[in-house]
PyMOL commands that place a pseudoatom at each C-alpha (Angstrom):
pseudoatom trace, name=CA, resn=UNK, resi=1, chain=A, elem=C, hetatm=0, pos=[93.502, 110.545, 88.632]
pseudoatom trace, name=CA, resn=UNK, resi=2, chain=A, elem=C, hetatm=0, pos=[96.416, 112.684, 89.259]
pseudoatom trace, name=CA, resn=UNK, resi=3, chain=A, elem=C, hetatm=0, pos=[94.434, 115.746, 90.157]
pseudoatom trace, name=CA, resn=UNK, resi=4, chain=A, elem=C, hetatm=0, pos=[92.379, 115.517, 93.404]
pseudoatom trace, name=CA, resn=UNK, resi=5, chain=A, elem=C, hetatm=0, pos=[89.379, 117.177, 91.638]
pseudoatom trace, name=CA, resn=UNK, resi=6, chain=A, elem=C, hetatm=0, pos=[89.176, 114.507, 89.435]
pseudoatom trace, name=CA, resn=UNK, resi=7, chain=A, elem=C, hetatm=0, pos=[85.914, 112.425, 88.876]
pseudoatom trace, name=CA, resn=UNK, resi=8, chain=A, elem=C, hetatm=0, pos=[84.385, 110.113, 86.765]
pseudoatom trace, name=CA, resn=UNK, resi=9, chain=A, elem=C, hetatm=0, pos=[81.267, 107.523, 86.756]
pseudoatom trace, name=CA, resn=UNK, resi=10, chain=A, elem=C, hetatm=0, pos=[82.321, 105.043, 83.928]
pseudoatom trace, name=CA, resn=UNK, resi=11, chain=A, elem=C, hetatm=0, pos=[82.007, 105.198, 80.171]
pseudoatom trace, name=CA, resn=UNK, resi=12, chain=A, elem=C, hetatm=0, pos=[84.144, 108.251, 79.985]
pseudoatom trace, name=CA, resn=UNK, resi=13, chain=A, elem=C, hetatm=0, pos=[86.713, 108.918, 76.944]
pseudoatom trace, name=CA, resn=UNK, resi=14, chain=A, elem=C, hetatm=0, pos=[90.464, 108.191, 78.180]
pseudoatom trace, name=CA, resn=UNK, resi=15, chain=A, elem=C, hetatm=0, pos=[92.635, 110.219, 76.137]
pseudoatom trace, name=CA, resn=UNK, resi=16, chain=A, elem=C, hetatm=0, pos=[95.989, 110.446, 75.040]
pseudoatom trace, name=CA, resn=UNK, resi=17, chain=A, elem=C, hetatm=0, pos=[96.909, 113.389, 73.441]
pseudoatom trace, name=CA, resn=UNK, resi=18, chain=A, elem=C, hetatm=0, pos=[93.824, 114.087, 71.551]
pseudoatom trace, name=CA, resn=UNK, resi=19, chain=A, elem=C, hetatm=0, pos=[92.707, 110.760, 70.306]
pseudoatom trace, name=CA, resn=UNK, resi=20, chain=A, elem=C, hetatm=0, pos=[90.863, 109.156, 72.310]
pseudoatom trace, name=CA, resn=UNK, resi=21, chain=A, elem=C, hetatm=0, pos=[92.037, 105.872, 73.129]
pseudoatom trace, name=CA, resn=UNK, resi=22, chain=A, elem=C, hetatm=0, pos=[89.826, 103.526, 75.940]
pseudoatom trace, name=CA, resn=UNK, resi=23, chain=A, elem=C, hetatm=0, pos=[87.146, 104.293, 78.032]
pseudoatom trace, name=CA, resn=UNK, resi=24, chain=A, elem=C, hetatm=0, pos=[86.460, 104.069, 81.771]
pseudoatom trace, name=CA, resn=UNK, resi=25, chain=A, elem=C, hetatm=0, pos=[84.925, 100.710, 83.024]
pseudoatom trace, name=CA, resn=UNK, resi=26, chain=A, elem=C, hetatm=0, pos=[84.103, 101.418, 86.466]
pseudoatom trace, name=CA, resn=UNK, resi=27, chain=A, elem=C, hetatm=0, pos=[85.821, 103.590, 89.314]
pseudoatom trace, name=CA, resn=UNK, resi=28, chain=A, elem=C, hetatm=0, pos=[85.672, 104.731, 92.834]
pseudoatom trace, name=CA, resn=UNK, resi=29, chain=A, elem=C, hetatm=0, pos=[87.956, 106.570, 96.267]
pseudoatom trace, name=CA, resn=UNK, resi=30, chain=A, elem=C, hetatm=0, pos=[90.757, 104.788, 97.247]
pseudoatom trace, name=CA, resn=UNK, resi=31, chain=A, elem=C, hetatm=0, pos=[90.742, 106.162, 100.329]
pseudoatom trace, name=CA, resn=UNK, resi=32, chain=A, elem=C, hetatm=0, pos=[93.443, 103.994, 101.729]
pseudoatom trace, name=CA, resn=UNK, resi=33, chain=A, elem=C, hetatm=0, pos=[95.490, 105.521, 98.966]
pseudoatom trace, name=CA, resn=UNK, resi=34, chain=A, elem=C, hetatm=0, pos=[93.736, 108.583, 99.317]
pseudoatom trace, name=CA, resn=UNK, resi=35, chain=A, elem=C, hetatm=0, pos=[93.211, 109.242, 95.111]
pseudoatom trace, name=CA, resn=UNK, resi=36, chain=A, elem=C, hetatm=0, pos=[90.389, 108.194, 92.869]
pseudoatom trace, name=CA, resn=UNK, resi=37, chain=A, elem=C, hetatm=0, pos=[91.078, 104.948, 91.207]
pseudoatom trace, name=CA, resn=UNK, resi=38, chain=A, elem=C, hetatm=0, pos=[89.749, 104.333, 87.565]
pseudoatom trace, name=CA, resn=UNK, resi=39, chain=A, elem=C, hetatm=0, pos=[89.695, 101.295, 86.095]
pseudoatom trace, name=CA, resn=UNK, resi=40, chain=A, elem=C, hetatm=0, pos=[89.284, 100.868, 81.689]
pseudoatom trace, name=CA, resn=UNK, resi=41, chain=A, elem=C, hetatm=0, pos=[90.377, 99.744, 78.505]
pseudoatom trace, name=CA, resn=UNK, resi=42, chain=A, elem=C, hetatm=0, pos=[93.045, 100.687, 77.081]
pseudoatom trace, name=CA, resn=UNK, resi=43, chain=A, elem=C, hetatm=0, pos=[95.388, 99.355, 73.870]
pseudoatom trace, name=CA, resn=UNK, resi=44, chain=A, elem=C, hetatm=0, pos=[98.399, 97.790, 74.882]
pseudoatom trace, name=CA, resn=UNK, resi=45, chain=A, elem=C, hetatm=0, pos=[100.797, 100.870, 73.560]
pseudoatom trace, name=CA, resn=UNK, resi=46, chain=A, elem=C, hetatm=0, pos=[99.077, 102.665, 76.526]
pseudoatom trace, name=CA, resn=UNK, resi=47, chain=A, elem=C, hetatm=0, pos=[98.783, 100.439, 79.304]
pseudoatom trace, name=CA, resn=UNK, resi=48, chain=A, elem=C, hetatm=0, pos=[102.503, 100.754, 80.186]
pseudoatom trace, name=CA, resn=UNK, resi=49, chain=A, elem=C, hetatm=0, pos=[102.900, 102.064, 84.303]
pseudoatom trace, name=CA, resn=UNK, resi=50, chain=A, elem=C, hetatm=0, pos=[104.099, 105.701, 84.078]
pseudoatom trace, name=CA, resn=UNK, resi=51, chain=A, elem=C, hetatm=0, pos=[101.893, 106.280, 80.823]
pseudoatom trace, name=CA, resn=UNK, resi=52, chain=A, elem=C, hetatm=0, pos=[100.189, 109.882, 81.294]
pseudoatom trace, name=CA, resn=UNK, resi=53, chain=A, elem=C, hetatm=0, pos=[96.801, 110.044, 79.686]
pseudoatom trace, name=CA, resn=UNK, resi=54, chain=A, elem=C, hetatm=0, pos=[93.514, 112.155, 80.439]
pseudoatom trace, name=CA, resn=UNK, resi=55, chain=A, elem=C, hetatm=0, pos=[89.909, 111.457, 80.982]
pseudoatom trace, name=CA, resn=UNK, resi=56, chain=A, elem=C, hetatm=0, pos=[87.278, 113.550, 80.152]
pseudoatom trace, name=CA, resn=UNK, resi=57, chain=A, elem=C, hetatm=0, pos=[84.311, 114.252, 82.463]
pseudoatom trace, name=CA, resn=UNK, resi=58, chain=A, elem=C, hetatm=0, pos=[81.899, 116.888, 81.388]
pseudoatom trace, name=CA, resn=UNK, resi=59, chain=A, elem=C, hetatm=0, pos=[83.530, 118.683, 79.211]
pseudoatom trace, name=CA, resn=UNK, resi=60, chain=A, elem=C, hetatm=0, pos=[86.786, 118.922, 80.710]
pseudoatom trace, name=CA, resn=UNK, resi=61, chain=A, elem=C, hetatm=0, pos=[89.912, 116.476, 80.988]
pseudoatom trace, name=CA, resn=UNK, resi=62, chain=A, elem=C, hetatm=0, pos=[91.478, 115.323, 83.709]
pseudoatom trace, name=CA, resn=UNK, resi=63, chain=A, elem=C, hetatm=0, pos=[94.851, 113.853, 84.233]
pseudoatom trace, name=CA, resn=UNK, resi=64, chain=A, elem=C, hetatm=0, pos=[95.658, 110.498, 84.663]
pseudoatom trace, name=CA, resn=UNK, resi=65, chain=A, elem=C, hetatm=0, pos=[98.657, 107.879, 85.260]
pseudoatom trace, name=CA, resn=UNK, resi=66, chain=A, elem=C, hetatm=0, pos=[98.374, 104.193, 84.415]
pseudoatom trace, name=CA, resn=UNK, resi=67, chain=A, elem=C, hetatm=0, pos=[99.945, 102.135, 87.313]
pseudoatom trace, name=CA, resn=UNK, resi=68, chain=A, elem=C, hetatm=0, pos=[100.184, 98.589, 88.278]
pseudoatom trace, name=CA, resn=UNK, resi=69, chain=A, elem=C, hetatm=0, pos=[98.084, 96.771, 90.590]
pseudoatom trace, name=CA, resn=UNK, resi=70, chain=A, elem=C, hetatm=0, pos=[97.906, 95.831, 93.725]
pseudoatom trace, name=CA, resn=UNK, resi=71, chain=A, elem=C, hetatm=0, pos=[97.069, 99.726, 94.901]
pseudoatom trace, name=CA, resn=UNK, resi=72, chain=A, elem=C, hetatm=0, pos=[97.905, 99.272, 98.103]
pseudoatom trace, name=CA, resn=UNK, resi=73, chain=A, elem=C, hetatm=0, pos=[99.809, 100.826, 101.307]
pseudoatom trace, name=CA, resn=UNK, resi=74, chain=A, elem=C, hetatm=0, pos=[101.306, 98.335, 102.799]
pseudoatom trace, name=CA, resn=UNK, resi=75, chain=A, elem=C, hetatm=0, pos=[102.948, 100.181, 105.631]
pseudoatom trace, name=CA, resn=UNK, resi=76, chain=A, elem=C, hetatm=0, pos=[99.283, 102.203, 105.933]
pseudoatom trace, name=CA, resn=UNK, resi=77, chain=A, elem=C, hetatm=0, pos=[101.315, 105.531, 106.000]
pseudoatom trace, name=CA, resn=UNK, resi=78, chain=A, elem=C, hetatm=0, pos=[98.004, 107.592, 104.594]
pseudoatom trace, name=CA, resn=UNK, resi=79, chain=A, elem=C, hetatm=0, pos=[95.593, 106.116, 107.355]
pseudoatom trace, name=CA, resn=UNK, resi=80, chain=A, elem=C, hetatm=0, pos=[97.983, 106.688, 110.189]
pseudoatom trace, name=CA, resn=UNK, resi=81, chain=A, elem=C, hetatm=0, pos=[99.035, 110.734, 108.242]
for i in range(1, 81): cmd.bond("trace and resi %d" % i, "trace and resi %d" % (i + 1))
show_as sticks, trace
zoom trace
């Protein structure tokens, strides 16, 4: 999630535009990284890094980014901030 009040559970819609297009698998706080981390399915057109897509948790979407893995702060600049 882009948006710090972000949250999901798993099994929620991942949107782009408004078709959905995946769904979460499972997700939890990266609080190394200090953002929620969601892991799903997704078609290949969408699973490019940079690719801005929404999930939808109770009625109202949230903002996402697809990124490549590892997540991880090397230099641990957020545990130290």
């Amino acid at each position: 999630f882009t948006d710090r009040q972000g949250m999901a559970l798993g099994k929620e819609p991942i949107f782009a535009g408004d078709r959905a297009v995946g769904y979460v698998t499972s997700t939890n706080y990266g609080y190394s990284l200090g953002v929620h981390i969601l892991y799903g399915y997704l078609p290949l057109a969408h699973a490019e890094p940079g690719g801005e897509l929404e999930v939808a948790y109770f009625g109202k979407r949230y903002p996402a980014v697809v990124v490549e893995e590892p997540l991880f702060d090397p230099g641990m600049a957020r545990m130290r901030g």
